[in-house]
N, C-alpha and C positions, 0 to 999 in steps of 0.2 A: 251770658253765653248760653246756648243752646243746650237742651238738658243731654240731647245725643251723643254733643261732641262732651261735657263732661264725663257721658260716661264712658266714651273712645280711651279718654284721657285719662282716666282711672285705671282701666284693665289694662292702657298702654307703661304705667306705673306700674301695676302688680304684674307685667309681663317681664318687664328688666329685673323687679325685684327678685321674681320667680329664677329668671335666669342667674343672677348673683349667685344665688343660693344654690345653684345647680352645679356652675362653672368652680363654685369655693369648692363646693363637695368633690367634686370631680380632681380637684387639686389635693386636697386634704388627704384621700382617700387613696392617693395614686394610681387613679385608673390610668391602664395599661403605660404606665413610669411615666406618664405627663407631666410629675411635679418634678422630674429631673429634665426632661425632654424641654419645659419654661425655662427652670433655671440654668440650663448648659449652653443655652443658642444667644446671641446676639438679638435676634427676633423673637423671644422667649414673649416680651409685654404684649406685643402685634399680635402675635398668635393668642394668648390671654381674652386682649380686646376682642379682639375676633369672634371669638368663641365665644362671648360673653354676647357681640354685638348680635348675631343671629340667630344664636337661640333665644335673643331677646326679643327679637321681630316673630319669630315662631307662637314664642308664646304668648307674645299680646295677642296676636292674630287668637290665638286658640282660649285666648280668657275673653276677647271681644266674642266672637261667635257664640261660647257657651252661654256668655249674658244674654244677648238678644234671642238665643234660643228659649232661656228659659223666660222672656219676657211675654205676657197676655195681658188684656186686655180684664181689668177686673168686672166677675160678674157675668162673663162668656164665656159657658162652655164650652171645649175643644170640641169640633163638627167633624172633624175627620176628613174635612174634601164634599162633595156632592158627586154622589155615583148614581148612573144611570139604574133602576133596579134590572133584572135580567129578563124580567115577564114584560117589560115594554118592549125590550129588541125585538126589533122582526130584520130577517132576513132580504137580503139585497140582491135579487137577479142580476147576474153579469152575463153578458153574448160573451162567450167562449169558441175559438175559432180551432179547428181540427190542426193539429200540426203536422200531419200527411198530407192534409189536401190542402197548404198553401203552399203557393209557387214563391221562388223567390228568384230574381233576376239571375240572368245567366251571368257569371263571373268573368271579367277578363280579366285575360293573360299577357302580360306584356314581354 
């Protein structure tokens, strides 16, 4: 398997795990009477899942990105970009046309 998608696949693991551990707390903890809000409704598990399922997806999303952000290239140091310096810019003459003395077509009226 390709080392890319193992690492997809790892941060897609530590992203559900992460959410587990979010959604238990969230329950444990009674934010705003959630753990009665689960256990009173028929749909109590659905909404659980749910809430497990996309903050699951959030946080792989945000454990994958921060991996490959923090991924270089050993032995290369960060260049920053290549920026023009400012003593090469020279300025650009543009024809500029008076906006009193152009005419613009006479308007019909219907």
């Amino acid at each position: 398997m390709p080392r890319l998608i193992r690492l997809y696949l790892r941060q897609v693991v530590a992203g559900f795990a992460l959410s587990a551990v979010f959604v238990g707390l969230l329950l444990w903890l009674n934010v705003a009477n959630l753990w009665h809000l689960v256990t009173s409704s028929d749909a109590g598990m659905l909404a659980v899942f749910l809430l497990w399922l996309f903050n699951g997806l959030v946080f792989a999303g945000v454990q994958f990105a921060i991996s490959i952000m923090r991924m270089q290239d050993a032995g290369t140091p960060p260049t920053g970009g290549k920026r023009t310096p400012v003593t090469q810019m020279q300025p650009v003459p543009l024809p500029v046309r008076d906006a009193h003395t152009t005419r613009r077509p006479a308007e019909r009226r219907l």
